[in-house]
ZAKETOR-187646 format. One record per residue (C-alpha): x, y, z; residue in three letters. Coordinates in steps of 0.25 Angstrom, whole numbers, padded with zeros to 4 digits, always signed. Layout:
XYZALA ...
This chain:
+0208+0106+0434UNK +0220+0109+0445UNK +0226+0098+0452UNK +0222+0099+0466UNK +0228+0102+0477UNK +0239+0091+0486UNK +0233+0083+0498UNK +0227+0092+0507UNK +0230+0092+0521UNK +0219+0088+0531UNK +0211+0099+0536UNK +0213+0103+0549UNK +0227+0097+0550UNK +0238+0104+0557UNK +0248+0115+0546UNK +0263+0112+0545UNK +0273+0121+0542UNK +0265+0134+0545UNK +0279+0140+0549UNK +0284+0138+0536UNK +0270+0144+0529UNK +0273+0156+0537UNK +0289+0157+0533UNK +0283+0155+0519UNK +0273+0167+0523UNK +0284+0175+0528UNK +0294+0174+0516UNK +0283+0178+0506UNK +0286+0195+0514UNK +0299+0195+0507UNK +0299+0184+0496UNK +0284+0187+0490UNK +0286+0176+0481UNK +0285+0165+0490UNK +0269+0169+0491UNK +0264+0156+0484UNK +0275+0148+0494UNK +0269+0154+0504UNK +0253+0152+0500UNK +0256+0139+0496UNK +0261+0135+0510UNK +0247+0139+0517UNK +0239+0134+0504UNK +0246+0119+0509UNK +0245+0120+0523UNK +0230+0125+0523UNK +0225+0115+0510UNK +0223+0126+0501UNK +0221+0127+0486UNK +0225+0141+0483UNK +0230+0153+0493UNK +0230+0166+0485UNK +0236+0180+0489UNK +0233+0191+0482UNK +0239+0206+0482UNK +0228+0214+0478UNK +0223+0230+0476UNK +0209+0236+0479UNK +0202+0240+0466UNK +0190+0246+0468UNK +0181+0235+0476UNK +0190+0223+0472UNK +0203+0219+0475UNK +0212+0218+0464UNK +0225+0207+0466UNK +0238+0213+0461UNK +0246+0199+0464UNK +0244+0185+0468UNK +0252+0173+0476UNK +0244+0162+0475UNK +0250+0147+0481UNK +0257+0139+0471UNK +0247+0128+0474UNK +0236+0135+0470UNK +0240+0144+0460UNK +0230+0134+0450UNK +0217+0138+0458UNK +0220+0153+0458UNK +0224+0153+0443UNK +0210+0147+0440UNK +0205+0154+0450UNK +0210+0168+0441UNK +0204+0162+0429UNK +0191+0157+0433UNK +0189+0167+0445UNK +0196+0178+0444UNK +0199+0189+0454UNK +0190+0199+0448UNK +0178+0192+0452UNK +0185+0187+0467UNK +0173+0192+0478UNK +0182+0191+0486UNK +0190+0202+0480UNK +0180+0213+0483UNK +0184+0224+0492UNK +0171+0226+0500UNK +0174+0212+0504UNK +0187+0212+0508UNK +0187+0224+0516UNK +0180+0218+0528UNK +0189+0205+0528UNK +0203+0211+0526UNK +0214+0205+0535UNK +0202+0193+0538UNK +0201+0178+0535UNK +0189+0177+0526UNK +0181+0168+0518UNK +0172+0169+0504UNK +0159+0170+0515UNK +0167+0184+0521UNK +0171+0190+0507UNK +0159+0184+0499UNK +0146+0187+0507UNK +0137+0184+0496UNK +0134+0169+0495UNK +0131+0167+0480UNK +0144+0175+0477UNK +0153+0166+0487UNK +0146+0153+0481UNK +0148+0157+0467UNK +0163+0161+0469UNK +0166+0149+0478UNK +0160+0142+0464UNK +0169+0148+0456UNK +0182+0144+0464UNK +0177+0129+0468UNK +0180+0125+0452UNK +0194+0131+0455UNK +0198+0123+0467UNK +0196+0135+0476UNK +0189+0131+0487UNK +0185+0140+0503UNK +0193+0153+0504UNK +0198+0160+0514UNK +0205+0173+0512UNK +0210+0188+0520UNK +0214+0199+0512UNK +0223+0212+0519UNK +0225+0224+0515UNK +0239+0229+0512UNK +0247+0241+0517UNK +0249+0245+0501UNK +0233+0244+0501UNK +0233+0233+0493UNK +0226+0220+0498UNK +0231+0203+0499UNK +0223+0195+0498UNK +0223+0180+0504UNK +0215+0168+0498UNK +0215+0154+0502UNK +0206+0144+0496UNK +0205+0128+0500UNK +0200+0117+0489UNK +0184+0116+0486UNK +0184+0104+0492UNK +0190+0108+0505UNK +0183+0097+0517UNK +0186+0109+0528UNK +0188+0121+0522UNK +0195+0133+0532UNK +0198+0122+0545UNK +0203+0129+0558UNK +0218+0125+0558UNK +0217+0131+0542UNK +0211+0144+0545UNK +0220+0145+0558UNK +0232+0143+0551UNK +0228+0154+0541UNK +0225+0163+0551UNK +0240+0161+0553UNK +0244+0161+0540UNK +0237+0173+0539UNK +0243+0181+0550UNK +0257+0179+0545UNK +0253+0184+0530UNK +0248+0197+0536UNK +0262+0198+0543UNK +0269+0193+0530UNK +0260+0207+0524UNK +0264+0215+0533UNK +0279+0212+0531UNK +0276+0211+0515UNK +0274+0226+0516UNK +0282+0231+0525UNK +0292+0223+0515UNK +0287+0230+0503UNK +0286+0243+0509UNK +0301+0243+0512UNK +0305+0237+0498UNK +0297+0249+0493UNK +0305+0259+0502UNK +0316+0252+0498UNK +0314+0257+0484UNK +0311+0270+0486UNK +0321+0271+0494UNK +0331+0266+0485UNK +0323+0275+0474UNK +0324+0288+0483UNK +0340+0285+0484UNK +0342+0283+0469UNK +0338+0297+0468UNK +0350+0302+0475UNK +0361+0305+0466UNK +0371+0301+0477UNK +0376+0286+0477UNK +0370+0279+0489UNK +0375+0266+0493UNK +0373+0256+0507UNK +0384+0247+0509UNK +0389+0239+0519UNK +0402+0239+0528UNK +0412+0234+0516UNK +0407+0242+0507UNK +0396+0233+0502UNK +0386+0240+0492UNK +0371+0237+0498UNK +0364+0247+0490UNK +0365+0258+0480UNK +0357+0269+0475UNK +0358+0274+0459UNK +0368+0286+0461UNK +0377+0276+0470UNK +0376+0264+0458UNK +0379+0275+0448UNK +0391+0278+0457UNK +0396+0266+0457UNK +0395+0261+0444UNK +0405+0271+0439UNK +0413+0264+0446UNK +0422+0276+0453UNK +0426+0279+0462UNK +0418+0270+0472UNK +0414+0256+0465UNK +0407+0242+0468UNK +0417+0230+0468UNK +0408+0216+0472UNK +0398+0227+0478UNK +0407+0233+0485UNK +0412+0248+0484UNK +0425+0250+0481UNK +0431+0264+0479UNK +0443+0265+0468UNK +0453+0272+0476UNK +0460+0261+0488UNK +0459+0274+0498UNK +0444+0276+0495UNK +0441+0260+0498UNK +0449+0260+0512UNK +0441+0273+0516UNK +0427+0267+0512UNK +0429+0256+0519UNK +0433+0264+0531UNK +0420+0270+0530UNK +0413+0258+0530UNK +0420+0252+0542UNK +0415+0265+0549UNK +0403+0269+0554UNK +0402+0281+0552UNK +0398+0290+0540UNK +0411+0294+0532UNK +0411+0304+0520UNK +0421+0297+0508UNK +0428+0302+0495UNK +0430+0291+0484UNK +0440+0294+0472UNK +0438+0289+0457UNK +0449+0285+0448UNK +0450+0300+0441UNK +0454+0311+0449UNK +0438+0317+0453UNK +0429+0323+0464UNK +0425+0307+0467UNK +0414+0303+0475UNK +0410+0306+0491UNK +0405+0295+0500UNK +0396+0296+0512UNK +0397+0283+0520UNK +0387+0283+0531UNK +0383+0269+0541UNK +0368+0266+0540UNK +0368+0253+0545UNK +0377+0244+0558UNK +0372+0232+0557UNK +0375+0228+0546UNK +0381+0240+0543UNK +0379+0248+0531UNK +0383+0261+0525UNK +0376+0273+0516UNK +0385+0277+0504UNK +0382+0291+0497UNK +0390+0291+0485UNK +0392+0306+0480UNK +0401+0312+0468UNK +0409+0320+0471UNK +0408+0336+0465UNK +0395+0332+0459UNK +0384+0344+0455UNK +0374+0345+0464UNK +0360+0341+0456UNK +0349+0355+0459UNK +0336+0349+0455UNK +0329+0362+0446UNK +0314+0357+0450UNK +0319+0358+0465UNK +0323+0373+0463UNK +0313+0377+0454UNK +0303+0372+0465UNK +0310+0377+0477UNK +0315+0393+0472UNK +0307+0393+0463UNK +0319+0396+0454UNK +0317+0395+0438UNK +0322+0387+0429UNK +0333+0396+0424UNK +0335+0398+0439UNK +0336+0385+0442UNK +0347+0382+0434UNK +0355+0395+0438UNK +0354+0390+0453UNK +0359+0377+0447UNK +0371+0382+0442UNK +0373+0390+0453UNK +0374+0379+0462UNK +0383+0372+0453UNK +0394+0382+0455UNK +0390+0391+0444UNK +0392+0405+0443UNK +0383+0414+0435UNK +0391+0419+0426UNK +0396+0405+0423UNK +0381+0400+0423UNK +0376+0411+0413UNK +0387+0408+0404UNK +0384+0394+0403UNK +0369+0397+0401UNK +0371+0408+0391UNK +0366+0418+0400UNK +0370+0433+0403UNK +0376+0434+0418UNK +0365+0443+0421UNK +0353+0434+0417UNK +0359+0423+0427UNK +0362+0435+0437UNK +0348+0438+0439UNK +0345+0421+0438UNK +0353+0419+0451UNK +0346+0433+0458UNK +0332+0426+0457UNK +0339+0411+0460UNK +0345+0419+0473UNK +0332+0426+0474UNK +0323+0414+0475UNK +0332+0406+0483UNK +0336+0415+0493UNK +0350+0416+0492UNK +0359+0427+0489UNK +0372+0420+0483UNK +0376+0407+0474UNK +0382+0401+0487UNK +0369+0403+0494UNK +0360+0397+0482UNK +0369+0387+0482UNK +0369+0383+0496UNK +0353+0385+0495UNK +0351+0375+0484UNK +0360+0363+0489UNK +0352+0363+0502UNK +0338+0362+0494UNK +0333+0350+0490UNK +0335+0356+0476UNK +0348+0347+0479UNK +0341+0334+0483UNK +0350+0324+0476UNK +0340+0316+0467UNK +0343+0310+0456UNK +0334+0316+0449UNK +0339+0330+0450UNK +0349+0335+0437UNK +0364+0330+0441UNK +0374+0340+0436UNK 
């Protein structure tokens, strides 16, 4: 047997603290663990047993639930309720019923027509210690559904009293709202990561940081930078070129506000790095980096050439090189080739691509999107 429930308050008298049950409401947007706080607030000021929420997905003509918040108080009833009931044979889980109630208070008589079937499902809960239900269920923007249920003791003397339901009704109106911001939350996590997916891809390091040269944020080619530790590196998260002279120019930079092109030296004498600083942000103000190394290849992606001209695979690699800096005669050399083989390579490379010399092929294929800097294409 379960240990019943604490003293309940006397029907019909008047809710305290419904500001802090809608702060409680509110926190669960951004902190979903604070769901069974926030159920068992409403479970207390209403005299409930149990308050259930659960996510769900449409299979076929039953909702399926995907996760459950239950309130601490009533987690009992709803773990007997599992083993004894089951959602699987739930009525009140069939579609055909729900789709004329979404977004409604309901009842079992509203979801449950069937008089023999209500009776013997209430039966079933009685034993339980779930007594009269109310319940809504809302269709969400992923096309997923919630689903609310709220259940008083069997024994309730006045089951569903005005002031109850009209604080539900509330309730209610501030969990839609607390919906709505959920997703619109979780839609901009999820752009969030496809964002920061998106810039991985870019071979470039790609930093935000603020006015003292703060790190906010990094991409994979920026991390990969920096951890070489040269010629720009994180000191306390802070970047910190090597040379004294780059350190005052980037703080310059920084102090400015407008977008400034840098040069930053390693310790061996080398091409370096450039920087591109550029102010996304006043207030507070923040700064797009693009980290670039100096002098390095230009990756060509081979699909992207292939698809584009139309060039072969032998082609393909010939325009490459050619882009590269390579001549042919140094290209056939290092392939094995005769000069003339490759000759007549580059006259249907120049054919296809519409150009008439190395400088023109060369200037075609770095404005295609053959050079888009993903990640993915072959680094040289």
């Amino acid at each position: 047997m379960t240990s019943p429930p604490g003293p309940a308050r006397p029907p019909g008298s008047p809710v305290k603290g419904f500001s802090d049950l809608v702060h409680q409401l509110y926190r669960c947007s951004r902190a979903p663990g604070t769901w069974p706080e926030a159920l068992d607030g409403i479970a207390a000021s209403l005299d409930l047993r149990a308050v259930a929420l659960q996510w769900c997905r449409a299979d076929g003509r039953r909702l399926q639930p995907l996760r459950t918040e239950v309130n601490p108080s009533g987690g009992e009833f709803h773990r007997r309720y599992l083993s004894e009931v089951s959602d699987s044979r739930n009525p009140r889980f069939a579609m055909d019923r729900l789709a004329l109630n979404l977004g409604r208070l309901v009842r079992d008589e509203d979801i449950i027509p069937d008089r023999s079937e209500r009776q013997r499902f209430r039966s079933a809960l009685t034993p339980i210690g779930l007594g009269p239900f109310l319940g809504s269920v809302w269709r969400l923007a992923d096309g997923t559904f919630l689903t609310l249920a709220l259940h008083q003791a069997p024994d309730q003397p006045e089951p569903w009293t005005g002031p109850q339901r009209e604080l539900l009704g509330e309730w209610l109106r501030h969990l839609e709202q607390v919906l709505e911001i959920s997703a619109s939350l979780q839609r901009s996590e999820t752009l969030g990561r496809e964002t920061s997916a998106l810039l991985d891809l870019m071979p470039q390091g790609i930093c935000l940081c603020g006015p003292d040269g703060r790190l906010d944020w990094a991409n994979r080619g920026a991390q990969r930078l920096l951890d070489r530790q040269s010629p720009l590196r994180l000191v306390e998260n802070r970047l910190r070129p090597l040379s004294a002279q780059d350190q005052v120019r980037l703080l310059q930079a920084l102090e400015g506000g407008r977008e400034t092109f840098l040069t930053f030296k390693g310790r061996e004498e080398g091409p370096g790095w450039q920087a591109c600083l550029r102010p996304i942000a006043r207030e507070p103000r923040q700064w797009l980096l693009i980290l670039q190394e100096i002098g390095k290849p230009v990756a060509i992606s081979p699909r992207a050439l292939e698809d584009l001209f139309h060039l072969t695979p032998a082609e393909v690699r010939l325009a490459s090189a050619l882009c590269q800096g390579s001549s042919i005669q140094d290209y056939a050399a290092a392939r094995g080739l005769a000069v003339d083989t490759v000759r007549g390579q580059a006259k249907q490379v120049f054919s296809k691509t519409g150009t008439g010399r190395q400088a023109e092929l060369v200037s075609l294929l770095f404005s295609s999107l053959a050079c888009l800097p993903w990640r993915g294409a072959p680094e040289a």
